[in-house]
C-alpha positions as CSV (number, residue, x, y, z in Angstrom):
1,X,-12.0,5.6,6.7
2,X,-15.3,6.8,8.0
3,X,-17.9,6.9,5.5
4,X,-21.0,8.5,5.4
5,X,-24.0,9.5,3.2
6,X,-26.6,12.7,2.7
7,X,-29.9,12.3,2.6
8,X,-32.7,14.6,1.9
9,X,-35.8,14.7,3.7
10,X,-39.3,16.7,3.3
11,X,-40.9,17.7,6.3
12,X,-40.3,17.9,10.1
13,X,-36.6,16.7,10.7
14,X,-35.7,13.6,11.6
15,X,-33.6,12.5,14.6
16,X,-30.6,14.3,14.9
17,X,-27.7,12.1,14.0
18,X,-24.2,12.8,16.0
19,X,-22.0,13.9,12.6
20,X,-21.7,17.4,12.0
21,X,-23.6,18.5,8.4
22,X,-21.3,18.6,5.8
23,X,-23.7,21.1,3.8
24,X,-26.5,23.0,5.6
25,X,-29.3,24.4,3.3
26,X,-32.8,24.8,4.2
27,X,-35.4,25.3,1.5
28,X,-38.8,25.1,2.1
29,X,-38.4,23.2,5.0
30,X,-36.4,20.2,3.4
31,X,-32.2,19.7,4.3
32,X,-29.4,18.3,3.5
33,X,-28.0,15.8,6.6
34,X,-25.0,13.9,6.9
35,X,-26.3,10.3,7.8
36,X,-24.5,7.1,9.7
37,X,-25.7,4.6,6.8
38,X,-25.0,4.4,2.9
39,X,-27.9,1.8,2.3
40,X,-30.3,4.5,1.0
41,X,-29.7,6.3,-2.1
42,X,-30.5,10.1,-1.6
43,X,-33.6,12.2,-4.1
44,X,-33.1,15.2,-5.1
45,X,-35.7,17.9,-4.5
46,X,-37.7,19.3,-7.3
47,X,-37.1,22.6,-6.1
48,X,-33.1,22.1,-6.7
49,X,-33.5,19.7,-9.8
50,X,-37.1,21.0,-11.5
51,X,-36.7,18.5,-14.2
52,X,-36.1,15.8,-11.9
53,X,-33.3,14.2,-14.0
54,X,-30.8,13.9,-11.1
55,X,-28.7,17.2,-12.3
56,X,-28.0,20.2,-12.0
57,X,-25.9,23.6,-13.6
58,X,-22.5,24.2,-12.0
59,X,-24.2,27.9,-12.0
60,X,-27.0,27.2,-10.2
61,X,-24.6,24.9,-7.2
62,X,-22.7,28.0,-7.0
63,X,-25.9,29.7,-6.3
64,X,-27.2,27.0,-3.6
65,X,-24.3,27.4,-1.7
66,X,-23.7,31.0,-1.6
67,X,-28.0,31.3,-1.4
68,X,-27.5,29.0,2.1
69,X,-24.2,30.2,2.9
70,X,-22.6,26.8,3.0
71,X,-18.9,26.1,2.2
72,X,-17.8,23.4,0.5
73,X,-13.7,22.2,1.1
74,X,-12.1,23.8,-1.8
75,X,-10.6,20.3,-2.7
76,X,-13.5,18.7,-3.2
77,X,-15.5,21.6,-5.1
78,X,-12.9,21.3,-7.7
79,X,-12.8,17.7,-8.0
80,X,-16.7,17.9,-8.2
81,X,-16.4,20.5,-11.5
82,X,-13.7,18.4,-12.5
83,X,-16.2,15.6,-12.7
84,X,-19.2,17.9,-14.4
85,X,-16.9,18.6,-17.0
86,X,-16.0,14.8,-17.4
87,X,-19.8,14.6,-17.9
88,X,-18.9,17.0,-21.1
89,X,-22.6,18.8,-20.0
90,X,-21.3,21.3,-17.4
91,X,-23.8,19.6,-15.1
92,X,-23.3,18.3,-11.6
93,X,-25.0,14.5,-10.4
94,X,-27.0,14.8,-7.5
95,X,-25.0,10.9,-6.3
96,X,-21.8,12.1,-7.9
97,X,-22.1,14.9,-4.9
98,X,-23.2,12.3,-2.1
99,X,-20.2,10.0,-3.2
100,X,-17.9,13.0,-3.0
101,X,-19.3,13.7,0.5
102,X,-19.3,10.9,1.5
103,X,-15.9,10.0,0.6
104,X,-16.8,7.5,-2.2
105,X,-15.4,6.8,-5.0
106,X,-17.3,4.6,-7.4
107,X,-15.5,3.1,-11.0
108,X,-17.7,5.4,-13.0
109,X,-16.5,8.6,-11.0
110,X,-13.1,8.0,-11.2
111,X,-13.4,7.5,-15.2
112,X,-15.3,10.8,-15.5
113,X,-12.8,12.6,-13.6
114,X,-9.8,11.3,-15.9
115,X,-11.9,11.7,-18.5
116,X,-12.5,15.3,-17.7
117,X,-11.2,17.9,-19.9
118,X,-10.7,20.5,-17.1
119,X,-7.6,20.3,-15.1
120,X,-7.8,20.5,-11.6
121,X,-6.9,24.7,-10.9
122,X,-6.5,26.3,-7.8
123,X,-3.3,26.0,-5.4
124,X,-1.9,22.5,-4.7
125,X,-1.4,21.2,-1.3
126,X,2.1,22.1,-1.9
127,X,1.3,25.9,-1.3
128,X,-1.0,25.5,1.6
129,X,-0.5,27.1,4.8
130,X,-1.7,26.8,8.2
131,X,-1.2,22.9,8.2
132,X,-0.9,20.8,11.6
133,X,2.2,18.2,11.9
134,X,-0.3,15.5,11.2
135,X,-1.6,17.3,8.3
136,X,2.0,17.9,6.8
137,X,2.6,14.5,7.5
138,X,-0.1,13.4,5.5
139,X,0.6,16.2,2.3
140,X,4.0,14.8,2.4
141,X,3.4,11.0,2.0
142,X,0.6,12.0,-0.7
143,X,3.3,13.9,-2.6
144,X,5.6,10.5,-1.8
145,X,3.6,8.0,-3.5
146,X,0.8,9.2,-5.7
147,X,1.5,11.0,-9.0
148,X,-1.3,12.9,-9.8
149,X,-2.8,15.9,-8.2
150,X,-6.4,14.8,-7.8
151,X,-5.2,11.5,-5.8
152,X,-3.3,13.4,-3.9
153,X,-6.0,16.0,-3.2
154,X,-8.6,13.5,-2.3
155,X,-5.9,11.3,-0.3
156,X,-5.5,14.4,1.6
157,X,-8.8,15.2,2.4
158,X,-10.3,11.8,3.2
159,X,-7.4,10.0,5.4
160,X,-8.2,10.1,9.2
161,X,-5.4,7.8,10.9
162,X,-7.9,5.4,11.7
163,X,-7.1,2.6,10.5
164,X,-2.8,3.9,11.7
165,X,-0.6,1.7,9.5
166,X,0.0,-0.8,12.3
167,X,1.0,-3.9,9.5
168,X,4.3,-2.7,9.3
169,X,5.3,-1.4,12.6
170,X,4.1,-4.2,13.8
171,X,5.9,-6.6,12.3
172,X,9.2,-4.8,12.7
173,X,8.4,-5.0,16.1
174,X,8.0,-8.3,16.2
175,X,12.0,-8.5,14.2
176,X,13.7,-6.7,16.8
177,X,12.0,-8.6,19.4
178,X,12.9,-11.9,17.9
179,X,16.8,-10.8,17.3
180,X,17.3,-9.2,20.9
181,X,16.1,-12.5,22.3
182,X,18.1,-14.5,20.3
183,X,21.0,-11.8,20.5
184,X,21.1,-13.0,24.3
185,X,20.4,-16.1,24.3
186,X,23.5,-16.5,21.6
187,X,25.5,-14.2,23.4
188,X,26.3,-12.1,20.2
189,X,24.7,-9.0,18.1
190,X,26.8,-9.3,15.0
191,X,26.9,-12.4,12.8
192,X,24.5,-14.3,14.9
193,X,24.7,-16.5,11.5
194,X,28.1,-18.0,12.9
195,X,26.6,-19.5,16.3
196,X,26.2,-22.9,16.2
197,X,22.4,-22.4,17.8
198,X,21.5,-20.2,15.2
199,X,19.7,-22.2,13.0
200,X,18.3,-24.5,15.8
201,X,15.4,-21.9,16.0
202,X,12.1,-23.0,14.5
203,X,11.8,-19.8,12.5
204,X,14.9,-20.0,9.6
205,X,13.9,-22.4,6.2
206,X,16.1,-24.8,6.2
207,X,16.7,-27.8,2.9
208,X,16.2,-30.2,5.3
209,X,13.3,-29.2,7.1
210,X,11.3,-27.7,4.0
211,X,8.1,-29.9,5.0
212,X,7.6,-27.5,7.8
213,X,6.0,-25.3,6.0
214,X,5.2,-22.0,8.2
215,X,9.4,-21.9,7.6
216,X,8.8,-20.5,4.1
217,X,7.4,-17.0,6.1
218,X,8.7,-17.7,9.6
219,X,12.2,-17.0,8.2
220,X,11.4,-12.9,8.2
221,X,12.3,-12.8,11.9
222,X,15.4,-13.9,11.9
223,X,18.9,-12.2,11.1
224,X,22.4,-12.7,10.4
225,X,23.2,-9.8,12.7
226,X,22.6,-6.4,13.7
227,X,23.7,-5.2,10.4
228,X,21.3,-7.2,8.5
229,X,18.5,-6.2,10.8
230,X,19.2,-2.4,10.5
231,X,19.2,-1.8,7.0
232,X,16.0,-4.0,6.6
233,X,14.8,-2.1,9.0
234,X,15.1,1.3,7.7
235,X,13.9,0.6,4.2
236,X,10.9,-1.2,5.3
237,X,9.9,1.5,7.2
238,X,10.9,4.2,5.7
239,X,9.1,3.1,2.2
240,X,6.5,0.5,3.6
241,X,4.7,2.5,6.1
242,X,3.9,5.3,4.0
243,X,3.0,2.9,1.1
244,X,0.4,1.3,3.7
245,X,-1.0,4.5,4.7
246,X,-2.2,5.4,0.9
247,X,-2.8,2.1,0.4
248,X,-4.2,0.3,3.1
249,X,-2.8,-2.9,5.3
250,X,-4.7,-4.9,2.9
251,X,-2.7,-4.1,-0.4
252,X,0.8,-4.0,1.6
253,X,0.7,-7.4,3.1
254,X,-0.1,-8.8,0.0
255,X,2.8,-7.4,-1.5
256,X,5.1,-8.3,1.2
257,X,4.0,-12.1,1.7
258,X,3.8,-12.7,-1.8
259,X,7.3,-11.3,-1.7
260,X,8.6,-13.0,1.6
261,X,6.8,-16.4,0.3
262,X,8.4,-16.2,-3.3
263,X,12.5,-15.3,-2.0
264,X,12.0,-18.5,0.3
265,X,10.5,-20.4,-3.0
266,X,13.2,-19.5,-5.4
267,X,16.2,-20.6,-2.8
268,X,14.6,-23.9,-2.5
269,X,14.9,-24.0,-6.4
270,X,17.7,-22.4,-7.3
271,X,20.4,-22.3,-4.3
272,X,18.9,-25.9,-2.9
273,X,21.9,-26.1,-0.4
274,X,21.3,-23.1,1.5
275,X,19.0,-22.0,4.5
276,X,17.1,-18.4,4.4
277,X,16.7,-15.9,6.9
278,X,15.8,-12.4,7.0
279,X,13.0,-10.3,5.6
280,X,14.5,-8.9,2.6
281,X,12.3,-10.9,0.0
282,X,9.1,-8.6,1.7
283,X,11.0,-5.3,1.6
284,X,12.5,-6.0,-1.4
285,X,9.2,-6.2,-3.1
286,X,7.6,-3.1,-1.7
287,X,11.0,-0.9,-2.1
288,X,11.4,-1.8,-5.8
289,X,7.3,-1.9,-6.6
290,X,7.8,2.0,-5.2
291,X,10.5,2.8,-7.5
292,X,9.5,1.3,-10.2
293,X,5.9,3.1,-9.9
294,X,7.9,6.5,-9.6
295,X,10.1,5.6,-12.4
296,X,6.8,4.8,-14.2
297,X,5.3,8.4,-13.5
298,X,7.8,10.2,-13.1
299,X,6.5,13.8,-14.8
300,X,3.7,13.7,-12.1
301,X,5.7,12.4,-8.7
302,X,6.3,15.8,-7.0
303,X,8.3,14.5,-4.4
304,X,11.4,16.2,-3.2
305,X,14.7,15.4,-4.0
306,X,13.3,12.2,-5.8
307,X,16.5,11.3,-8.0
308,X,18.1,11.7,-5.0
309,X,15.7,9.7,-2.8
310,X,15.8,7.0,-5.4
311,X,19.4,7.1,-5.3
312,X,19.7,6.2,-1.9
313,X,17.1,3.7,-1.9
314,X,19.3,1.8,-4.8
315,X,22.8,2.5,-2.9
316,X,20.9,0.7,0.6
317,X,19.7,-1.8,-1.5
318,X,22.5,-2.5,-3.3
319,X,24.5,-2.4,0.0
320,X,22.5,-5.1,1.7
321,X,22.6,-7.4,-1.3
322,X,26.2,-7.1,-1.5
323,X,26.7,-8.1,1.9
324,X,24.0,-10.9,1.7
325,X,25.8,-12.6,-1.4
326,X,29.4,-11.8,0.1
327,X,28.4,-14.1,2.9
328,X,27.1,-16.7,0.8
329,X,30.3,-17.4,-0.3
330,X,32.4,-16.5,2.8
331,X,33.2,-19.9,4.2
332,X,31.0,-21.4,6.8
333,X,31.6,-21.4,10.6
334,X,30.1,-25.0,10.6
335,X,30.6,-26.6,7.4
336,X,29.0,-28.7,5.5
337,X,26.0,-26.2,6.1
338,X,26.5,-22.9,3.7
339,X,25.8,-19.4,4.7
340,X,22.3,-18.2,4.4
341,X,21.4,-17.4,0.5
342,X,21.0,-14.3,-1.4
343,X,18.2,-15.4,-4.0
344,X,15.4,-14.5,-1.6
345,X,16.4,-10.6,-2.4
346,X,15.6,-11.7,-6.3
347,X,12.8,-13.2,-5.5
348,X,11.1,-10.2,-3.9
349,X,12.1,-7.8,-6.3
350,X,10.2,-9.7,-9.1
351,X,7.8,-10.3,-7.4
352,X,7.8,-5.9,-6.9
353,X,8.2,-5.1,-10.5
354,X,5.4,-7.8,-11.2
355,X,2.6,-7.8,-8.8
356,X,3.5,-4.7,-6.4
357,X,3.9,-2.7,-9.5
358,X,-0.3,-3.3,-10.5
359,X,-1.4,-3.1,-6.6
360,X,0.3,0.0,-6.7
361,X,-0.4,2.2,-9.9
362,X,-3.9,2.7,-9.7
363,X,-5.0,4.5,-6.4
364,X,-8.2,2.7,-4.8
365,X,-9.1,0.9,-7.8
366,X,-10.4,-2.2,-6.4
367,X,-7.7,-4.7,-7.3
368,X,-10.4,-7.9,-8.9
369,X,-11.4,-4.9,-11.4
370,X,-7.8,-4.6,-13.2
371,X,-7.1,-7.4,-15.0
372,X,-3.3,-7.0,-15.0
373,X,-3.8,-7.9,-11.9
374,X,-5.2,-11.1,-12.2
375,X,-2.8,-11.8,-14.7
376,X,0.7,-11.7,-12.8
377,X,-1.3,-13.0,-10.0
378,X,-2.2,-16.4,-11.7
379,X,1.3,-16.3,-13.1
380,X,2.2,-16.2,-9.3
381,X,0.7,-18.8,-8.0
382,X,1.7,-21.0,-11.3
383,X,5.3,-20.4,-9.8
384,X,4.5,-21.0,-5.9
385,X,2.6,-24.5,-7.7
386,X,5.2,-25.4,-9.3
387,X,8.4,-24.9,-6.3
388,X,5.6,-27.2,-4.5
389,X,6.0,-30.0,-6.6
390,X,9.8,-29.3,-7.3
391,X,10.5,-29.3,-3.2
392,X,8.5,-32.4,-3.2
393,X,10.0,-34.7,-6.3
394,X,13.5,-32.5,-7.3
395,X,15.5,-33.0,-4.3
396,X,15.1,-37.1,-4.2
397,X,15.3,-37.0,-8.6
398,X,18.4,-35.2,-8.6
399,X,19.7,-36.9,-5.7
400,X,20.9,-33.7,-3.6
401,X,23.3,-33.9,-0.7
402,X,21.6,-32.0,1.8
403,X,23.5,-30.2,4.9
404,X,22.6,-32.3,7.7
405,X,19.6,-30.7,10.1
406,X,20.8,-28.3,12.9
């Protein structure tokens, strides 16, 4: 997200900067420009602000910029009285209005705006018309996953496609690319599991290769068969690349490693027998963090259909689980060596109700300032501590016959 900051300066005008003014006003020869840097805090004018105490009336904004005849987007003049009424003083801040230009959000803004006693009026993005694709795009994924009307406002105004949400396309990509190469060199689409090559690849976690540790995330790219692949596939993209456009690559990929790192964790504890493949402890984790956070706010998600939506996103999930634990116990083409396990798809929905469920709630709150956060993520990496140890002392204590390395 492009972010930028208003200055103003006394005098003749300074170099002409290549971004267009957000607000043009000209008093007495000083203006309002839209600059390329954020290190300099703006100064009011005394002419705006005669006491020189940083605010100003909502009356008398109203009067700048019909006086200039500027426009401000209708989204983010309601936000801004949102936030004067949050100041309980009907007065605007002179940085709360550079923040909001600038599309920043600071801890103290946010608070006065959901402190605010006046609601945010006017028509929703719902109701607007005149929308591109890529705009209705964008009004439909805030609708999607945030629940309340000034996120969604702000998400709409300030998202540019630039970062795109290449994280998950990318590595879906990189799944189907891994099982079409493996689907020919194996000769077979469906149940690639039952080859006797399959789990010669260096990508599945298997018991007795466990000290090869890029196993524990390598395992993702790999799939029992087309079946497995496709319904992976369509809930991971269909729920995690709009979850990465609100929230960034960032936030997503920790949610999905921590959930692709803790499936592979909890087979090696509890279902010690059995390899892994797939990425269903990742997609697991965002799908039921997702649901969870719509269950959560459900009176403000305005999405479509969503007991519907939900529905479906239990029936697929359901449906893949099924399947996974119904092989688990369908006997195995090459005995002694059991099917691929189930527990990975446990693993990652904890880990969604758990950590996904705090990354997700609070729109652009920085994640080290909640401490919820810290707190399941401690108790995270108490667990992925303690399957260390277990994979290194458990097997050997409790004496476990292993399957015998492909």
């Amino acid at each position: 997200m492009e972010k930028s900051s208003l200055r103003m300066t006394g005098g003749p005008r300074d170099t002409p900067v290549n971004s267009s003014p957000a607000v043009a006003a000209n008093a007495e020869g000083e203006e309002i420009e839209v600059l390329e840097s954020t290190d300099v805090l703006p100064v009011a004018p005394e002419d705006y602000d005669p006491d020189n105490s940083g605010f100003i009336s909502t009356e008398r904004f109203r009067d700048l910029l019909a006086t200039h005849g500027s426009e401000l987007d209708p989204h983010k003049l309601e936000v801004l009285l949102a936030l004067a009424d949050g100041n309980a003083d009907g007065k605007i801040c002179y940085q709360d209005f550079v923040n909001l230009m600038s599309n920043k959000r600071s801890n103290s803004f946010r608070r006065a705006i959901l402190q605010g006693s006046r609601q945010i009026k006017g028509c929703s993005l719902r109701d607007e018309v005149g929308l591109g694709l890529s705009q209705q795009l964008v009004r439909h994924i805030a609708y999607e996953t945030l629940p309340r009307e000034v996120d969604r406002k702000w998400y709409f105004d300030s998202y540019t496609y630039c970062p795109p949400p290449w994280l998950i396309l990318a590595i879906t990509i990189a799944e189907v690319a891994v099982f079409m190469y493996y689907g020919f060199q194996l000769d077979r689409l469906v149940l690639q599991v039952s080859s006797p090559s399959f789990l010669k690849s260096p990508l599945p976690y298997h018991p007795q290769l466990r000290a090869q540790a890029w196993r524990y995330l390598s395992y993702i790219f790999m799939h029992t068969g087309i079946e497995h692949l496709s319904l992976n596939m369509a809930m991971q993209l269909l729920v995690g690349v709009p979850l990465e456009m609100v929230h960034g690559a960032l936030r997503i990929g920790l949610v999905y490693v921590c959930g692709v790192l803790a499936g592979s964790l909890a087979v090696s504890v509890t279902d010690m027998t059995a390899p892994v493949v797939g990425s269903s402890g990742g997609v697991y984790a965002l799908v039921s963090a997702h649901l969870a956070n719509v269950v959560m706010n459900w009176s403000g998600m305005k999405c479509q259909f969503k007991l519907f939506r939900m529905a479906m996103a239990l029936v697929c999930m359901s449906v893949e689980f099924g399947r996974a634990v119904w092989l688990r116990f369908y006997p195995p083409a090459f005995p002694p060596c059991p099917n691929p396990s189930f527990v990975a798809h446990l693993g990652g929905v904890v880990v969604g109700l758990t950590l996904g469920v705090v990354v997700l709630q609070n729109y652009e709150q920085k994640l080290q300032e909640q401490s919820l956060f810290w707190i399941f993520f401690c108790v995270y990496t108490l667990f992925v501590l303690s399957a260390v140890f277990w994979n290194i002392f458990a097997y050997s204590l409790l004496d476990v016959r292993l399957p015998p390395p492909p």
